[in-house]
C-alpha positions as CSV (number, residue, x, y, z in Angstrom):
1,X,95.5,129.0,127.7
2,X,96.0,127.2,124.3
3,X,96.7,123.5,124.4
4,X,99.6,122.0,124.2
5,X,100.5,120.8,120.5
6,X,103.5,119.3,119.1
7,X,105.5,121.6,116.8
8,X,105.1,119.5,114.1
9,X,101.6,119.2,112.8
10,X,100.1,116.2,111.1
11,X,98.5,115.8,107.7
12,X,95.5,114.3,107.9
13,X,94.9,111.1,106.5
14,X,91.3,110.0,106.7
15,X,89.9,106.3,105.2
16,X,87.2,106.4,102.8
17,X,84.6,107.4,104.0
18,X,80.7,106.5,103.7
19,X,79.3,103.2,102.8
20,X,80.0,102.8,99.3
21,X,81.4,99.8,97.8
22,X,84.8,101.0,98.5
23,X,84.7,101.6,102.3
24,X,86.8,101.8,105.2
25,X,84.0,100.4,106.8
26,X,83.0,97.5,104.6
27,X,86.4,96.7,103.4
28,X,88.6,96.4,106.5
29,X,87.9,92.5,107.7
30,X,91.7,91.7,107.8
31,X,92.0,94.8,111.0
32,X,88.5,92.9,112.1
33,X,91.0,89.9,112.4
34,X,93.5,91.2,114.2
35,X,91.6,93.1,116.8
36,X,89.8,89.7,117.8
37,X,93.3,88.4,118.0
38,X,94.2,90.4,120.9
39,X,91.1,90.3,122.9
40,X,93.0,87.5,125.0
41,X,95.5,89.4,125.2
42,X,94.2,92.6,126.6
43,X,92.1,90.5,129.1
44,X,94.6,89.7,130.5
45,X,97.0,92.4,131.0
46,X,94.0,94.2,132.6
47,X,93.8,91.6,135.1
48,X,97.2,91.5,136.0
49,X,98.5,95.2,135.5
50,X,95.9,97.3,136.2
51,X,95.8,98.1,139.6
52,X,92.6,99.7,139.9
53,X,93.1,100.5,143.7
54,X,95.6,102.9,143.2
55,X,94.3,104.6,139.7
56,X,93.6,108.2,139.7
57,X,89.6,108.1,138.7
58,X,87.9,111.8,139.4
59,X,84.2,111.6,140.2
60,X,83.8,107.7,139.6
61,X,84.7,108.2,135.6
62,X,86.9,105.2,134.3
63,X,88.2,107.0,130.9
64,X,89.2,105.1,128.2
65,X,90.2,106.3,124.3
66,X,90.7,104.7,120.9
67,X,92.8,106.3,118.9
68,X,92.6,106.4,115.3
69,X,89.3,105.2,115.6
70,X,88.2,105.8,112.0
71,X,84.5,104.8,111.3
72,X,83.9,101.3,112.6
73,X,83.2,98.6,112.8
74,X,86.1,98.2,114.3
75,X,86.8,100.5,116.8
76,X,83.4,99.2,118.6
77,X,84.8,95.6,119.0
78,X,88.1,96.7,120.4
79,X,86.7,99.3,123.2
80,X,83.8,96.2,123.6
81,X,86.7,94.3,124.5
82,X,88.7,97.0,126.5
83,X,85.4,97.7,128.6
84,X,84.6,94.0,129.3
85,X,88.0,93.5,130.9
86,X,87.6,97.2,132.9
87,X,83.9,95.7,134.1
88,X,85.4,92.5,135.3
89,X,88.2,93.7,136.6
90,X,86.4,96.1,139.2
91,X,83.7,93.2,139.7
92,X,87.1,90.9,141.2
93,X,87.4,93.8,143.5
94,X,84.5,93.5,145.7
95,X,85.4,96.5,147.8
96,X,85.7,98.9,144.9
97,X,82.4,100.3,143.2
98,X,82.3,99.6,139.6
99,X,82.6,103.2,137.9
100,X,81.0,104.2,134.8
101,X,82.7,104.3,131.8
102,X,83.4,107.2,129.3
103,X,84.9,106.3,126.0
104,X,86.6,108.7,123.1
105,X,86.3,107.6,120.0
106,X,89.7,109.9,118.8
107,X,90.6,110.4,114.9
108,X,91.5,113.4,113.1
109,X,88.6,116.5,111.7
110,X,88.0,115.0,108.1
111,X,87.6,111.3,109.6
112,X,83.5,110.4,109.0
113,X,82.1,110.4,112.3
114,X,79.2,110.7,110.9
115,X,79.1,106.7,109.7
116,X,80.7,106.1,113.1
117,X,78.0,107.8,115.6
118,X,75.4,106.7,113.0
119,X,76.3,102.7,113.7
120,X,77.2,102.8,118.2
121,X,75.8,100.2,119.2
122,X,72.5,100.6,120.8
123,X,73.8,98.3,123.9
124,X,76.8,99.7,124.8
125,X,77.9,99.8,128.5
126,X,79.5,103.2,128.4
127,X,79.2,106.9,127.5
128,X,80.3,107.7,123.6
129,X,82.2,110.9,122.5
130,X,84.4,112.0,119.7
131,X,87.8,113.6,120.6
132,X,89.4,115.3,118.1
133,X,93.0,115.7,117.0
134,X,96.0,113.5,115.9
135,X,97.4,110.9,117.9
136,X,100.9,113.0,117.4
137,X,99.9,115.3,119.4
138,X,97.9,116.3,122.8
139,X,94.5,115.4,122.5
140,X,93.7,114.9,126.3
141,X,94.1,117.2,129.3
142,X,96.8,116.0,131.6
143,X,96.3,112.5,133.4
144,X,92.7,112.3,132.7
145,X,93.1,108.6,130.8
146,X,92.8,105.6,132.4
147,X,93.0,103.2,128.9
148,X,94.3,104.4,125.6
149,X,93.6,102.0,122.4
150,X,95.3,102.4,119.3
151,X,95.3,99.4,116.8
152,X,96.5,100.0,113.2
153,X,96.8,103.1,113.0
154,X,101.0,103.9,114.4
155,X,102.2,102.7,110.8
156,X,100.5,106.2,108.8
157,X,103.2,108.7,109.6
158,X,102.4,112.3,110.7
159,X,103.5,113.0,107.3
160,X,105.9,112.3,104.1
161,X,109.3,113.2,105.2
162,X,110.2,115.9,103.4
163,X,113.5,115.3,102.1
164,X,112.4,112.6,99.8
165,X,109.3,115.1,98.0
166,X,112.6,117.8,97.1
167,X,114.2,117.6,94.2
168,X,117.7,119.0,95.2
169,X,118.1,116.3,98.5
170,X,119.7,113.4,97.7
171,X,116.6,111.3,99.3
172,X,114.5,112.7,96.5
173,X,112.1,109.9,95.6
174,X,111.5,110.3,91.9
175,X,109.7,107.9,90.0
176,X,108.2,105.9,93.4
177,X,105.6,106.3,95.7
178,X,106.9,104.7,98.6
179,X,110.2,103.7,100.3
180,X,110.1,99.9,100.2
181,X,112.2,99.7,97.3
182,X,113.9,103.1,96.8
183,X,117.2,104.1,98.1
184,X,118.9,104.3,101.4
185,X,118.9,107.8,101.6
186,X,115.1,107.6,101.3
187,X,114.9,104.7,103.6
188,X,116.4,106.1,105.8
189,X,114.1,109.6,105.8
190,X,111.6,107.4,106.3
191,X,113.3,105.3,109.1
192,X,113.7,109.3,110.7
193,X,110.0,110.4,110.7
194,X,109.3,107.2,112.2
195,X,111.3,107.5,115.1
196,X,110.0,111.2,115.5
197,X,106.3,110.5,115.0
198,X,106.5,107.6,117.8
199,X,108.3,110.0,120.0
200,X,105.6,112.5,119.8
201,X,102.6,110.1,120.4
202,X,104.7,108.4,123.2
203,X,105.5,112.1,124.9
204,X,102.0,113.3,124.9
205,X,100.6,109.9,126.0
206,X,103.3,110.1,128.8
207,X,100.9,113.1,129.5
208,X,97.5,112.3,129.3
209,X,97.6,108.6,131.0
210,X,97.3,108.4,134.9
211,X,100.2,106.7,136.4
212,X,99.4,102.7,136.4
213,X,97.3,103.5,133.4
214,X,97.7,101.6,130.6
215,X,98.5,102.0,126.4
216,X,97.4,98.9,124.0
217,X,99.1,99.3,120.6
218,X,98.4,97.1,117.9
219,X,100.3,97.7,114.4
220,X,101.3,95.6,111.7
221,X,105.2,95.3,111.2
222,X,108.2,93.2,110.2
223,X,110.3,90.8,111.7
224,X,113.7,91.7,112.9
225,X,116.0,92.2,110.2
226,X,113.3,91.6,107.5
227,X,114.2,94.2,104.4
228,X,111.9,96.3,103.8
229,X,111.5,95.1,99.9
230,X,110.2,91.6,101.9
231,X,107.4,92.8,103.6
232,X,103.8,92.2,102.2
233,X,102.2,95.1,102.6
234,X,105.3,97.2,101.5
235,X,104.9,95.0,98.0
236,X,101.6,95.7,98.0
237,X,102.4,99.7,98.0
238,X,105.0,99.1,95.3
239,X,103.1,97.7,93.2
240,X,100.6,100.0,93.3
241,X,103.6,102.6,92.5
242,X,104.1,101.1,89.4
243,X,100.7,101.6,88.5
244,X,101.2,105.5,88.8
245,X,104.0,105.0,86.9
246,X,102.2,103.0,84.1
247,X,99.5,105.2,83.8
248,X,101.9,108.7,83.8
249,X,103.5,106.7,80.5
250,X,100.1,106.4,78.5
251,X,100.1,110.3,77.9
252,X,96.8,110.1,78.2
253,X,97.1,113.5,80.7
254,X,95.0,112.1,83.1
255,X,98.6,112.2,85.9
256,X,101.9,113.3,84.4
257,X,105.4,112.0,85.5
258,X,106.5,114.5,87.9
259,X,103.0,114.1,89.5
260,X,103.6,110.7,90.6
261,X,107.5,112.0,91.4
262,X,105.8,114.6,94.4
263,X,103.0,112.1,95.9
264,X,104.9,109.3,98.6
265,X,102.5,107.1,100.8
266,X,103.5,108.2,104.6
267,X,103.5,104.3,106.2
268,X,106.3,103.2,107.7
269,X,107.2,99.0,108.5
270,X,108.8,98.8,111.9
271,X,109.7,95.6,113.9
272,X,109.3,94.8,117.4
273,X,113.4,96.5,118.3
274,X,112.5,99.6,117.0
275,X,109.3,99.6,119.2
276,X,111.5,98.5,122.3
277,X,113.7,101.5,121.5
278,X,111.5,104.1,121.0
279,X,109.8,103.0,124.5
280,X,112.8,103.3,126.2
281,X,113.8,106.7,125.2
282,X,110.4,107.8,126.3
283,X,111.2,106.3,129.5
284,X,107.7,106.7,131.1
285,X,106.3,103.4,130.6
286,X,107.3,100.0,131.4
287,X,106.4,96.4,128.7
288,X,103.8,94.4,130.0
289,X,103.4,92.5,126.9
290,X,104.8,92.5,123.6
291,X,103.5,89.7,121.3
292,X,103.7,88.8,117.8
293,X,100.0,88.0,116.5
294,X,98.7,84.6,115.1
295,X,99.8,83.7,111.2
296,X,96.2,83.9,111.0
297,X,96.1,87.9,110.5
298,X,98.6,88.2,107.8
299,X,97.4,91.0,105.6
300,X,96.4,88.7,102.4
301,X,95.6,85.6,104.6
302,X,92.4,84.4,102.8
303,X,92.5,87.2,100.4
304,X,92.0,87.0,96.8
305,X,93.6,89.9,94.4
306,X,90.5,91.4,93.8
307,X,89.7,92.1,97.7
308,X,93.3,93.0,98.4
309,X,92.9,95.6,96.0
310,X,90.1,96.9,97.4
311,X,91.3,96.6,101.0
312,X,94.2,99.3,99.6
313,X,91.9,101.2,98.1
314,X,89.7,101.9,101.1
315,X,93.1,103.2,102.8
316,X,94.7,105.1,100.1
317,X,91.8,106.4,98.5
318,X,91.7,109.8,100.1
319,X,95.3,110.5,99.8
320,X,95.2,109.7,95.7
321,X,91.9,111.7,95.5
322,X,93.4,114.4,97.6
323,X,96.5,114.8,95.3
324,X,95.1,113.7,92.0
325,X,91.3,114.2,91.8
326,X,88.8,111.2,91.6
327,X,89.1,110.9,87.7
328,X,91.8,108.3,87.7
329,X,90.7,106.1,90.8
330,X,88.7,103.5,88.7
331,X,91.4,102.9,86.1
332,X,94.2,103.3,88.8
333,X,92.6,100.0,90.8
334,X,91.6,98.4,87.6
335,X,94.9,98.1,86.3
336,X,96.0,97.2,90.1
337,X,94.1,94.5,90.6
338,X,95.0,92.9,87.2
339,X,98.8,93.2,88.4
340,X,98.3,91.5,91.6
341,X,96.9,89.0,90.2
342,X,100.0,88.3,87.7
343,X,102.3,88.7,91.1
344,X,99.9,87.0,93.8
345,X,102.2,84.1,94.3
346,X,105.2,86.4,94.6
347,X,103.3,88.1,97.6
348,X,102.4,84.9,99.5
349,X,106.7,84.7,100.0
350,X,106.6,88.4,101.4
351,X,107.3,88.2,105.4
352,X,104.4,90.4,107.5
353,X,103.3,90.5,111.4
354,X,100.7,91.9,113.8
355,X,102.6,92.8,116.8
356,X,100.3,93.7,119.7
357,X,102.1,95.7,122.8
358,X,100.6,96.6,126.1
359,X,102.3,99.6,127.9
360,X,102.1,101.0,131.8
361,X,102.4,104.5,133.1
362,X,105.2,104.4,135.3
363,X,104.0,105.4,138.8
364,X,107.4,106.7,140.1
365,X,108.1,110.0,137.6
């Protein structure tokens, strides 16, 4: 029997890969931040939600996942974290026998688990895998999870909405590469996939998680009623537009115009209400927790230009490589870091969160 997918498939979007200088891996200390920021947190939602008891746990296997796991270092520190809490949780219960732990590291086929499996920890208290698929669909037989992790990964869309990459719809995005700043009607496509890609990933987690099992999701976001145009990291993609645009103007035929008109970065904003309301239309999980993060994990928060541009670089790099070739890269984050310099005051007045939410498998559908 084939597995259950959702109907509509996700692009791939790996981080750069490798160790080079422009890394995923040695360029991500700002998600480094923000996953130590909600090791607190996470403590203690599994000591006060997870009723360990009652779980479903076949052959003494707790199962835990982290979704989007790219190549580390990350990913290690948050499941380090997740596993700790598990460990002490069942060590509370002294009539219940600790069980051992399996953990997924979960990303899409082109992420580099090579770097990843290459750098486990030798230590680690639990059994490593790779599971592989996108977090928009199924990637998990049917309640076989007991913990699913999945920090800043929700805000990459399955994919670019359509609409705004066609030339006869009225949400056509010509001349950007993103929504922050365009139109409404774009905005608003974008505003669409986003409800539709966290319906999918809240359906088939609805799926996979054992009742009383529970989801941590860390993405960053906006404050309520923030515009779109104020948020950090969505000035941060703009103004990397306008580097597309620049160089498109220089006729030196290394990107032309309508190029730049048919490549859109698939990241969406949201807040904490559209959160809330995309959990309650999936209807299977209750809140536990939904926190905004410390100041302290902004996105530029102790950031100069220079490593902000390289922080976008080591998540946009495959995309732009993918639709462009690697032959404007260099002169692409050249001329990017030189313009966030010129703006870097501008950017410090941008409005950005961290908003970590802990979810529980309703027991009674």
């Amino acid at each position: 029997m084939a597995v259950e997918r959702n109907i509509n498939s996700s692009h791939e979007f790996p981080m750069a890969s490798g160790a080079s200088p422009f890394s995923y891996k040695k360029n991500s200390a700002y998600q480094r931040r923000v996953v130590r920021a909600t090791k607190q947190l996470v403590n203690a939602v599994v000591a006060e939600k997870l009723q360990v008891e009652s779980l479903n746990i076949q052959r003494g296997i707790f199962q835990i996942t982290d979704m989007g796991c790219s190549t580390g270092p990350n990913t290690f520190i948050s499941v380090q974290n997740i596993v700790e809490s598990v460990e002490l949780k069942f060590q509370n219960k002294n009539d219940t026998k600790i069980p051992k732990i399996q953990v997924f590291f979960s990303d899409h086929s082109f992420n580099d688990f090579n770097t990843l499996f290459a750098s486990l920890p030798t230590n680690k208290p639990y059994y490593a895998a790779a599971a592989v698929g996108s977090f928009y669909d199924r990637v998990f037989p049917d309640e076989s999870l007991h913990i699913v992790n999945c920090s800043y990964g929700l805000h990459f869309l399955s994919k670019v909405p359509s609409e705004v990459e066609d030339k006869t719809s009225p949400a056509w995005n010509k001349g950007k590469i993103y929504y922050s700043h365009a139109k409404e009607e774009v905005i608003r496509e974008y505003e669409r996939q986003y409800e539709k890609d966290m319906d999918s990933f809240l359906n088939a987690r609805a799926q996979e998680v054992v009742p009383g099992g529970l989801v941590f999701i860390t993405v960053p976001a906006r404050p309520d009623g923030t515009p779109h145009s104020k948020v950090i990291y969505n000035m941060l993609a703009d103004t990397l537009g306008s580097c597309f645009v620049d160089l498109a103007k220089q006729g030196e035929n290394e990107i032309e115009e309508d190029e730049v008109d048919a490549f859109n970065i698939p990241v969406y904003s949201t807040s904490p209400s559209e959160i809330e309301e995309a959990i309650t239309r999936n209807g299977c999980f209750d809140i536990e927790k939904l926190e905004i993060l410390p100041k302290e994990t902004s996105p530029i928060n102790g950031l100069t230009a220079k490593d902000a541009s390289v922080h976008i670089r080591a998540i946009t790099e495959g995309l732009i490589e993918e639709k462009f070739g690697p032959k404007i890269l260099d002169k692409l984050f050249h001329l990017y870091t030189q313009k966030l310099e010129d703006a870097y005051l501008d950017l410090l007045s941008g409005e950005a969160i961290s908003l970590f939410v802990a979810l529980k498998r309703k027991t009674n559908i």
